[in-house]
C-alpha positions as CSV (number, residue, x, y, z in Angstrom):
1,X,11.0,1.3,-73.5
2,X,11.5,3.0,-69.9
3,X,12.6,6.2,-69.6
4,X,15.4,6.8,-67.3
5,X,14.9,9.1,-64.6
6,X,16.8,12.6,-64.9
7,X,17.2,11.9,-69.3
8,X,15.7,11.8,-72.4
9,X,17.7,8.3,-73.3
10,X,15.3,4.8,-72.8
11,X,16.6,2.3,-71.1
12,X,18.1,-0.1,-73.8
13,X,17.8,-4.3,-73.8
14,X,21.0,-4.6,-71.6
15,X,19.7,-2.5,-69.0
16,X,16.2,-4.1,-69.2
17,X,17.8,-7.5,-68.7
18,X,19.7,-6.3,-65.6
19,X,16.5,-4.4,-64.2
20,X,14.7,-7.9,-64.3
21,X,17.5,-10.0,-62.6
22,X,17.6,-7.6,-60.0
23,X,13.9,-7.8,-59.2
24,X,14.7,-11.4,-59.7
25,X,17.1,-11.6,-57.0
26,X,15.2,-9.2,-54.7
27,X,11.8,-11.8,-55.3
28,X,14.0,-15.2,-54.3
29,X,15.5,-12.8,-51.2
30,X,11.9,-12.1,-50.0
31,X,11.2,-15.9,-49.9
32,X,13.9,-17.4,-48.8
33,X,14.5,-14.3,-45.6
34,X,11.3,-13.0,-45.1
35,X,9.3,-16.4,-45.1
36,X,10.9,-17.9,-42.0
37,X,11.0,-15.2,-39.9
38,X,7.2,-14.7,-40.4
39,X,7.2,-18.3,-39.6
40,X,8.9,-17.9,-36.2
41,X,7.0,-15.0,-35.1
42,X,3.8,-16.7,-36.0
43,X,5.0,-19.7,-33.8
44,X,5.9,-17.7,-31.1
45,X,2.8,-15.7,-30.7
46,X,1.3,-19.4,-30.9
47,X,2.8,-20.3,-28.3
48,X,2.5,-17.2,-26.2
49,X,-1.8,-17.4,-26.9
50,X,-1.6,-21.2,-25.3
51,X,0.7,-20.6,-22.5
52,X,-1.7,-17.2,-21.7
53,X,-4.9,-18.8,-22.0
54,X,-4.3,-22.5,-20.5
55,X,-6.2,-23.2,-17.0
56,X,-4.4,-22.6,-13.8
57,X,-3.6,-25.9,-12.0
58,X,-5.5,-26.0,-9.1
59,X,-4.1,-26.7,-5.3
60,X,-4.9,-29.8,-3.9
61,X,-6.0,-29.4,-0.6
């Protein structure tokens, strides 16, 4: 068992059961916020990269 911070008492099976949904919650979170907002900053620096390094048209005389 964990011991609480500031106490002697460990953490008992109720509070063990709401520490792991919690992380639960926190893990699905990550995936479903952080996952598609790395996604679209990838894509935009994609993007950026080809626009920057694409050849300059050149004038017809």
């Amino acid at each position: 068992m964990r011991q609480l911070k500031g106490g002697k008492t460990k953490e008992n099976a109720k509070e063990k059961r709401e520490r792991k949904k919690e992380y639960m919650e926190i893990k699905e979170k990550t995936f479903s916020l952080v996952l598609p907002i790395l996604g679209v900053v990838s894509a935009l620096v994609i993007v950026l990269v080809f626009f920057a390094t694409r050849p300059k048209q050149i004038a017809e005389l």
